[in-house]
N, C-alpha and C positions, 0 to 999 in steps of 0.2 A: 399536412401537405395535400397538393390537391391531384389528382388522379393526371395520370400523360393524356388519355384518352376518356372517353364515356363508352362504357360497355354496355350494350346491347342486349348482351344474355345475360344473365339472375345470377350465374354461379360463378363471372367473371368478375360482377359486382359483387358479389358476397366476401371474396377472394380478396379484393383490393381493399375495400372495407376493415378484413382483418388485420390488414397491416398497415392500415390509412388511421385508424380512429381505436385511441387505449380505452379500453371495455368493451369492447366491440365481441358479440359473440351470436352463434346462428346456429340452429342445426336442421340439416335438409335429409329426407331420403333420396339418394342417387341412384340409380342405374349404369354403373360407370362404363361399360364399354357397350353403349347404344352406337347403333351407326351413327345416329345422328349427332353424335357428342360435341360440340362446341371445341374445333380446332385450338383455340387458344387457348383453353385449359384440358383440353384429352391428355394429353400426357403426363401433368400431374396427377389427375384424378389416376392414371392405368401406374403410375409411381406409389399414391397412398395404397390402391386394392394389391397392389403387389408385395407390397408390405405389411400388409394388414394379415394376407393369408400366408406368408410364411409364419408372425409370429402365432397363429393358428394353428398351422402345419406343426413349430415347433412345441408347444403347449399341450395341444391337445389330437394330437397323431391325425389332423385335419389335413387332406389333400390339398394343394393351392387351386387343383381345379376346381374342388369342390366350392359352391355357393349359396352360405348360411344369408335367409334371407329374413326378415328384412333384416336391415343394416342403418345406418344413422351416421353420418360426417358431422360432426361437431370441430368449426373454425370459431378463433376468437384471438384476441387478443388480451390480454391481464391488465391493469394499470401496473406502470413504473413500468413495466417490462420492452423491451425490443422489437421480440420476437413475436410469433403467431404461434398458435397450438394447433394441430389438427389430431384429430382422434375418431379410429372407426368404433363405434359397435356392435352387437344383436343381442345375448342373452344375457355377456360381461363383457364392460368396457377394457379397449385397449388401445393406450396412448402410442400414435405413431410417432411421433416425431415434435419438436420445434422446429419453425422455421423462420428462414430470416428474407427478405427481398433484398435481393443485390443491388448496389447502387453504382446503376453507369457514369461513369467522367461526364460523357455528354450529357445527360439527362439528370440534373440537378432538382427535377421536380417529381423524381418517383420515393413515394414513400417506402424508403427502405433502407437498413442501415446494414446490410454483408456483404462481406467483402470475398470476393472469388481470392482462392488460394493459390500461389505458383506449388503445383505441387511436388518440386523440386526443395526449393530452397526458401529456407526462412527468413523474413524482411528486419533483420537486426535494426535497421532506424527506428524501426514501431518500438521494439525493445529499448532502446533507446530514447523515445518520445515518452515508454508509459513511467521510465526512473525519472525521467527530469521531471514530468508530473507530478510526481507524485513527492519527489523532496522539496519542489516549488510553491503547491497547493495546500498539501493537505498538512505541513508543518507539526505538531508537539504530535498531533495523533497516530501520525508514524513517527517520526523521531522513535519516542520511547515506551511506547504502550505498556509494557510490563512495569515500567518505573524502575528501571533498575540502575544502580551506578555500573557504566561504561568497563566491561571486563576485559583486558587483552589477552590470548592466548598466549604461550609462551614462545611457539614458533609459529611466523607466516612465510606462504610461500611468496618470494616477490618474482613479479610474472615477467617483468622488464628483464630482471637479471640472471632468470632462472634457476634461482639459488633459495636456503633457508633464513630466515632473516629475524632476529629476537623482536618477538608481538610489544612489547614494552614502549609506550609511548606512539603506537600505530592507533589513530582515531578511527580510521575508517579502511573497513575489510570487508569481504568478500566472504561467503559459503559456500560450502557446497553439501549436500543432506543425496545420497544415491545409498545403494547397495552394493558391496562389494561383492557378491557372490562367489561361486563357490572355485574359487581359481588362486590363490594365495598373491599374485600380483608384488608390489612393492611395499613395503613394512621399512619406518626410519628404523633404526636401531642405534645403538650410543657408539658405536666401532664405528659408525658412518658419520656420526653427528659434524664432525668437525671436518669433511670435508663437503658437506653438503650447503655450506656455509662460503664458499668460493664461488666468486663468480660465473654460471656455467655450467655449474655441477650437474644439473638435472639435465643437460643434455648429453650428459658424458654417456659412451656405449652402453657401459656396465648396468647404469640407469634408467635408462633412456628406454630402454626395449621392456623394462616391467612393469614401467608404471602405465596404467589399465587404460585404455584410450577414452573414458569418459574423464579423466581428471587433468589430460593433455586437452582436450576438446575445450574445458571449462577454462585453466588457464589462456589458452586464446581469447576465447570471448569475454575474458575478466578485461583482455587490454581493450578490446573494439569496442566497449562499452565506455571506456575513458575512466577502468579502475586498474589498482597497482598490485595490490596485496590481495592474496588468497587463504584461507585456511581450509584442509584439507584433514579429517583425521587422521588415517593410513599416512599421511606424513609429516602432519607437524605433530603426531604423539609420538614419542619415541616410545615404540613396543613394548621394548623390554626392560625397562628401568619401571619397577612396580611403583615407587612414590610419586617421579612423574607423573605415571598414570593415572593414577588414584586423585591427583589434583586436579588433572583433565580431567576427569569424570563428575566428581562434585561441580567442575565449573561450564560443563559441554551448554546448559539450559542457559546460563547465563551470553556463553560465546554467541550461540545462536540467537540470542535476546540482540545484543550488540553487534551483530554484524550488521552492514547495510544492507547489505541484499543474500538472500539464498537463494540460490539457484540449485533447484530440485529436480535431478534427471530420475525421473520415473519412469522411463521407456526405457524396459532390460537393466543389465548391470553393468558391474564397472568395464567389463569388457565388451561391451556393447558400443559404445562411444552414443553423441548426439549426433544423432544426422540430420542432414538440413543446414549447417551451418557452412554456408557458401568461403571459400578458400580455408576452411578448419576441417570439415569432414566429409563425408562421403555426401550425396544427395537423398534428402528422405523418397517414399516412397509414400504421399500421401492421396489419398481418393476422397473427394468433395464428392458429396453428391446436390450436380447441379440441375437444374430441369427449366428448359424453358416456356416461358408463360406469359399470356398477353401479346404484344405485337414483339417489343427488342427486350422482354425482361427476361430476369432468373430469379429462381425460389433455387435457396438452400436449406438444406436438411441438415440440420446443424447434431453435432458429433463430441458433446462437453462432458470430457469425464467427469465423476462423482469421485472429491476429495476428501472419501470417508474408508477408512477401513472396513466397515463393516457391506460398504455397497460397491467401493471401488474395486475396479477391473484391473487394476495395474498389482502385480505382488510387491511393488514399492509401500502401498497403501496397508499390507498386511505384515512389517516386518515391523516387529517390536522396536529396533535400533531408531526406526526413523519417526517416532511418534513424537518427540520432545524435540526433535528438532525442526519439523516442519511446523507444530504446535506453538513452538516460541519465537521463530522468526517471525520480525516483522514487516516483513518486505520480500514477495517469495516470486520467483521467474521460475514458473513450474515447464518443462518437456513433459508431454503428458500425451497418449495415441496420436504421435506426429506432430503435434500442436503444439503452439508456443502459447499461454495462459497468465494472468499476473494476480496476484489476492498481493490486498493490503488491508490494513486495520479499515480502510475507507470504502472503499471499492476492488470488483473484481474486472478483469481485463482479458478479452480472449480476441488471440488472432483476425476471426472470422465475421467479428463484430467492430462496425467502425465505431467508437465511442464517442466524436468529438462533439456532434449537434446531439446525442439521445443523451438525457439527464435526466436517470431514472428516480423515480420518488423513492424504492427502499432498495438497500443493495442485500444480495444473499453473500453475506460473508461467511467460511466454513465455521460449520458447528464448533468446534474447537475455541473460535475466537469468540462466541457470543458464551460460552462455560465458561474462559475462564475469565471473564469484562467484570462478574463480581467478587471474584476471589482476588483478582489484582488490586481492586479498588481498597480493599483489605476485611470484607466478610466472608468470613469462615461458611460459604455455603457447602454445606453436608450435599444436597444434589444433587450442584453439578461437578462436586467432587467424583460421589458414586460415579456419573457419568462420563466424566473424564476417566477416571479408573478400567469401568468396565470397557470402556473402547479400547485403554490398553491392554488390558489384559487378555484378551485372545487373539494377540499377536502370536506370529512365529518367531524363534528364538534357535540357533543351529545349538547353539549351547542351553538349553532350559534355567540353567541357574543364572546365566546374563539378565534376567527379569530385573532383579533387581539394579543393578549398575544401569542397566538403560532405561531405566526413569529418576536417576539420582539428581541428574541436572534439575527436570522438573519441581521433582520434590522440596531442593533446597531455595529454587522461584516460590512454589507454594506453601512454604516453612514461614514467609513472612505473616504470614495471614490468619495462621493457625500455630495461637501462642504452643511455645514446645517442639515446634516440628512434627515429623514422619519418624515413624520406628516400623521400618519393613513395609511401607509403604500405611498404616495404621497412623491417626492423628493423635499427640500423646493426650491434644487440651480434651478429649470426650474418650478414653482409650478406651474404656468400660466397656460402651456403647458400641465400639469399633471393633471390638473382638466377636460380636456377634453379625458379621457380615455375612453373607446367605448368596445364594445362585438355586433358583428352582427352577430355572427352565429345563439347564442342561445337568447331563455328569459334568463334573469335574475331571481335570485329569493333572496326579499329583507331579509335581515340577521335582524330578531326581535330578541329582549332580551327574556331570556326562562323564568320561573319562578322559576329558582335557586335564593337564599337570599344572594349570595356573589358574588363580581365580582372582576376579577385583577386587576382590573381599576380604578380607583375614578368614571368612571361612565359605566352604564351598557351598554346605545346602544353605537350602532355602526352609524356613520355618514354618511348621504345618499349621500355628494357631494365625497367619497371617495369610491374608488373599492371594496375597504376590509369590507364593508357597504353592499355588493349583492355577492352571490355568483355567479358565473359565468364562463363556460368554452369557451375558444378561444379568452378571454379577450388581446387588444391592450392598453396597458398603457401610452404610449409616441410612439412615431413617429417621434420627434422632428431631423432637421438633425444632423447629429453628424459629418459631415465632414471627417467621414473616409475613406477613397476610398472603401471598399469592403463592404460600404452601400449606396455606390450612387446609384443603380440599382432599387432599391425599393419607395415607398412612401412615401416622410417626409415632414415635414412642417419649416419652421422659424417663430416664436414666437418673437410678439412686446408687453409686455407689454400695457395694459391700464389704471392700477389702480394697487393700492397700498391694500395688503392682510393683513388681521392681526387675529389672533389665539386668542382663551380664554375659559375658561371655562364655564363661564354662558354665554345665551344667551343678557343680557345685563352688561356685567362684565364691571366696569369700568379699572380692567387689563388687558390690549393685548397687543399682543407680538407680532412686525410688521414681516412678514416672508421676508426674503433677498434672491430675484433669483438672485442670483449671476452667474449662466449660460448667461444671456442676459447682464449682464453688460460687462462678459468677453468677448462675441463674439460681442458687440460694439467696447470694446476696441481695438480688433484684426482688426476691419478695418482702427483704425489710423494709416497711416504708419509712424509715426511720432516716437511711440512708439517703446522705444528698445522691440525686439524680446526676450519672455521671456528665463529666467535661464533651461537649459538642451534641447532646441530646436534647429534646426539646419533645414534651408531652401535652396532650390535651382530652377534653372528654371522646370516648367512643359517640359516633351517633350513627346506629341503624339506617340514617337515609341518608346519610352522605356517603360522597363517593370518595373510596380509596385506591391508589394505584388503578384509576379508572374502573371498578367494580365496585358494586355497592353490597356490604355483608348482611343482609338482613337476618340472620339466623345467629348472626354473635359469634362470640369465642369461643374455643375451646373453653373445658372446663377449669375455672380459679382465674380466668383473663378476660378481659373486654371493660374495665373500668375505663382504661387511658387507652390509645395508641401512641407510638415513639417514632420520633423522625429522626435520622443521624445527620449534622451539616454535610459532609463528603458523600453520603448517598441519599441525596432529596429525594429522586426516585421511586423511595422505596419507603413502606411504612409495617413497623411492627409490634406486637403485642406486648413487647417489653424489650427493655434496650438489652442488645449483646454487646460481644466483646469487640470493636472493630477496631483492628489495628490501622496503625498511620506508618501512609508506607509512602516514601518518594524516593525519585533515583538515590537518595545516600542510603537507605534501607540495604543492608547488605542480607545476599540469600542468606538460607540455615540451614544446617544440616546436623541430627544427632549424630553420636559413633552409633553407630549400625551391629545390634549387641544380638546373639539370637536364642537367648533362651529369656523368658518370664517366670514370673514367680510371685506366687501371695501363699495366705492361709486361707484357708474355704473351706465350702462342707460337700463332702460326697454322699451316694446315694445309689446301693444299687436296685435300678425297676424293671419289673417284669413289661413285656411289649405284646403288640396285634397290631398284626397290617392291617394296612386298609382295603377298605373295599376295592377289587382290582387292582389289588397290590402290583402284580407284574407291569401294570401302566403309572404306576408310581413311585414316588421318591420317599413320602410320608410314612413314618409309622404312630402308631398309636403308642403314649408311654400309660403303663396301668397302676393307681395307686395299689395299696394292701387289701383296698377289698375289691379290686380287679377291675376298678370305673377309670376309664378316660379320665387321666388328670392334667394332660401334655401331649406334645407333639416334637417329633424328631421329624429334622429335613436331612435327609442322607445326601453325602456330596458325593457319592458313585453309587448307580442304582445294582450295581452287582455285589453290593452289601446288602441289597434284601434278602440273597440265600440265606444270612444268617437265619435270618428270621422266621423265612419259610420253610427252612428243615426241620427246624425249632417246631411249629406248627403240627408240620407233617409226620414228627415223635405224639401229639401230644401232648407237648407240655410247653410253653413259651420261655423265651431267650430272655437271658437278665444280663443287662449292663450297666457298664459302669455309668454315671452321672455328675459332672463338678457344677457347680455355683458359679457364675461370671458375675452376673448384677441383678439388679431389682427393676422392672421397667413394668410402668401403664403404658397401654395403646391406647392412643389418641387416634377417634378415627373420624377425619374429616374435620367437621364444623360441630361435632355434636355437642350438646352442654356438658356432658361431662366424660371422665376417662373410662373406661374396661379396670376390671379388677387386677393387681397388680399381678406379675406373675416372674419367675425367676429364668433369666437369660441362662441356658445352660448347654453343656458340650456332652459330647459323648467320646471317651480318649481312652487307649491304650497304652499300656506301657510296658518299656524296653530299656533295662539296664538302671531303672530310678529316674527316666523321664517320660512323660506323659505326652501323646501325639492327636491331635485332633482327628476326629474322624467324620463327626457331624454336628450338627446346633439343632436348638431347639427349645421348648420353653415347658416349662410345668408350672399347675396354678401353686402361688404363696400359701394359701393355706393347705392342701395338699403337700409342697415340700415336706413346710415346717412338720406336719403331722406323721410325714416319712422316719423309719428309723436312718439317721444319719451320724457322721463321724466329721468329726475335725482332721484335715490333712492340710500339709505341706506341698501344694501344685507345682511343680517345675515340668513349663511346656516348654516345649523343643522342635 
């Protein structure tokens, strides 16, 4: 577009430029409050420096008065993007803000797409503009992204009638993903069921006054939107019927797959309601910050939560319960710091941003959706598994042992992809591999049963030899190689079985259920060349100068690979060292879920080794394991660093601490691109035991020959 005016001064042009022209970028040193500052832009410039020195002030116990000089305004513009960036500096940079140029009615030629907010009340038509969009436009890629067959709840609320209504043959519904906090609110229960099924019921007194004002707020705006049906968990699960329950739980990942819209109240909890919603709730309380600039314009300082738990500002973004469902929705109307927000599998949608003329080249869809784009398609990616995981797992939980139920929905979506399923959150087709999951950043901190009387589970705890057993942030799940060229760069392992796994409920159950890695049978089989080349694979020579997945490998294969690369028909995309196992998955793919059993079991070989911290032990997790002539032959990663006392009293006698050691598997490290693997060495646990079951306490590795050379013993392992 082309400018309303010609600007005269350097920095009005610069200004306009940034939000005139996509790549546009400048950096100036200012003087921001010169007398002679240029009217038209003084008050944003005295807006950035005011901003720039608190987050000074707050950072680094800097005065606002104070004036670190020089300094440096960096404006620009990104391609694909909206907005403008401004950012001050001097010794380290510090991003102020995006910004966006308001667009007046009248002035149809200012390059600028934001839109001034009533900051009262929210424009429910724009809500309504961004659903018909997006079920009109963007067609199969919202429809059904997960691929999954179409799952009803068993109860929906119907909003017309205000009553409960059997999900059975309802195609299109409604969600809602919020937090119930800490106020116990309305709960269906089976003494109510049948009359909460009359017409009217949910307005009756008795009812009426307990259910939380965000789930009254949402059934309004379920009708204003031009939908019928709501599902609600607090009231279409019935509480206290544990079967019910339990089949709500396995299906929660699916419901929220199959609803057409979630509507995600992240601002407070259920007692909190939505505000903003003009004749439903009360009036938000929203602050734009707007500033005027140029002759009739505004710059806004744009205000876009981050939909990550790990960065997001909202305790919505930090509760375990809501990770699978805002993850699996495919269609999300997020409330979020006052703000109305849209994500779909296509594009993202915010209030303050007009979208209709900006059509940006990439969209920033949440992390969530670009993790799980290959594991839906049906490859077992180990990566973005871990990273899916670890983002769950340092959720909060009021209950610790709910870790598991609230990712079961998940799990039984991601069962299709990973022949076998999940056992405790562990994938059964590489289980080997998956029992040797690690966290070195942080402690750990082990997930005990609470003293609530009921559990989703047939049993309360949670299993120490499995992740979902500790909570933990920056947690590594697998590592395992995967063969795909744009993970050769990184750290992985190959996994050779030892022993044969088997599942059960009691610690001496005479029923176990043997677990099948079926990962390591396949990438055996793939080194027969004898074997026809499976159904939908296609191979040709490696060449050093061509380019794959847009990178060219000039340094080769890991070690034993690089003759062929494999292409699968369903993921052209993507090119690998040898064909995996990729399942075929479309909506009739029904999720999976194992029974959920918590003790394992094999035969192995134990071992017990004398240890040494390491250097600055008290700054570490690390210990050193020592063979029989006292050399470094391993390494323990402690999961709570308040387990090094052992070691350091041990020390501080004189004579070093001997533990126990079992066998999990046989694994080379692959590192990188190199030509060949690291000498093998044996994935192993450090465990106690109580009453004849054995409890993890740490992992870690010791070299194969060193083991084997160890005095060791044949036992009977049953983890717990």
């Amino acid at each position: 577009m082309d400018p309303v005016t010609n600007d005269s001064c350097d920095a009005c042009s610069n200004l306009r430029d940034a939000f005139a022209r996509q790549g546009f970028a400048c950096e100036v040193e200012l003087e921001v409050l010169q007398p002679n500052t240029c009217q038209k832009h003084e008050m944003f410039l005295r807006h950035i420096w005011a901003s720039y020195c608190n987050q000074l002030s707050a950072e680094n116990n800097i005065h606002s008065g104070d004036k670190p000089k020089p300094y440096i305004m960096s404006l620009g513009r990104n391609p694909g993007e909206p907005h403008a960036y401004v950012s001050v500096s001097n010794a380290s940079g510090y991003e102020i803000t995006r910004m966006l140029l308001a667009r007046a009615p009248q002035e149809t030629q200012t390059p600028g797409y934001g839109r001034v907010l009533d900051p009262e009340w929210i424009d429910l038509k724009l809500v309504q503009e961004w659903k018909t969009r997006c079920i009109e436009q963007h067609g199969e890629k919202c429809h059904n992204p997960q691929k999954i067959n179409h799952s009803s709840p068993s109860w929906l609320i119907d909003t017309y009638a205000n009553r409960l209504v059997p999900g059975e043959g309802i195609l299109e519904f409604l969600a809602l993903s919020y937090r119930w906090g800490v106020t116990t609110g309305f709960r269906t229960s089976q003494h109510m069921l049948e009359d909460l099924q009359r017409p009217g019921s949910l307005l009756q007194e008795a009812i009426n006054g307990r259910v939380p004002p965000t789930i009254w707020h949402v059934m309004q705006l379920t009708r204003i939107i031009g939908e019928r049906y709501l599902w609600v968990d607090a009231v279409c699960i019935v509480q206290d019927d544990e079967i019910h329950m339990m089949k709500e739980l396995k299906m929660m990942g699916a419901i929220y797959a199959s609803a057409k819209l979630t509507i995600v109240a992240s601002d407070g909890d259920a007692g909190d309601g939505i505000c903003g919603l003009r004749g439903i709730s009360q009036p938000r309380e929203f602050r734009q910050e707007v500033v005027p600039v140029f002759d009739r314009e505004q710059i806004i300082f744009r205000k876009i939560p981050v939909f990550l738990s790990s960065l997001g500002c909202s305790p919505y973004f930090k509760r375990g319960w809501t990770y699978q469902e805002f993850s699996l929705s495919k269609r999300r109307l997020i409330f979020a710091d006052q703000q109305v927000h849209w994500i779909c599998s296509c594009e993202e949608l915010h209030e303050d941003l007009i979208h209709h003329e900006f059509k940006p080249s990439s969209i920033t869809i949440d992390r969530s959706l670009s993790l799980l784009s290959d594991i839906l398609a049906g490859q077992p990616n180990f990566q973005a598994l871990s990273a899916l995981f670890s983002d769950y797992n340092f959720r909060e939980f009021t209950y610790p042992e709910d870790a598991m139920p609230g990712l079961m929905g998940m799990l039984a979506i991601l069962g299709r992809s990973f022949s076998g399923g999940f056992l405790y959150g562990l994938p059964e087709m590489c289980f080997d591999s998956a029992l040797m999951w690690d966290c070195s950043s942080k402690d750990l901190e082990r997930r005990k049963r609470s003293s609530r009387k009921h559990s989703f589970l047939q049993t309360f705890d949670l299993p120490s030899w499995s992740w979902i057993g500790w909570k933990s942030y920056g947690m590594t799940i697998l590592r395992e190689e995967t063969y795909d060229l744009d993970c050769s760069t990184g750290l992985t392992f190959r996994t050779t079985p030892i022993t044969q796994w088997y599942t059960h409920m009691t610690p001496n159950s005479g029923s176990k259920r043997p677990i099948r890695a079926t990962w390591f049978e396949y990438v055996k089989l793939a080194d027969d060349t004898s074997v026809q080349l499976p159904d939908e694979w296609t191979k040709e020579e490696f060449s050093p100068n061509k380019q794959y997945n847009n990178e060219r490998y000039h340094q080769g294969a890991p070690d034993g690979l690089g003759k062929h690369v494999y292409r699968h028909s369903r993921i052209p995309r993507k090119t690998f060292w040898r064909p995996i196992p990729i399942a075929s998955i479309d909506q009739h793919t029904s999720p999976f879920m194992q029974p959920q059993t918590p003790y394992i079991s094999c035969i192995t070989r134990r071992g017990w080794f004398e240890t040494k911290t390491k250097t600055r032990a008290r700054n570490s997790k690390y210990v050193s394991l020592l063979d029989e002539s006292r050399k470094e032959c391993g390494v323990l990663h402690l999961h709570i660093k308040a387990d090094l006392s052992h070691f350091l009293e041990a020390e501080a006698d004189g004579s070093a601490a001997k533990i126990e050691l079992v066998a999990i598997c046989l694994r080379s490290m692959v590192q990188g691109r190199k030509q060949r693997a690291s000498p093998d060495r044996y994935g192993i646990l450090w465990v106690e035991w109580e009453n004849g079951v054995a409890y993890r306490k740490a992992s870690g590795w010791v070299d194969k020959e060193k083991w084997e050379e160890h005095e060791l013993e044949d036992i009977h392992l049953v983890l717990g």
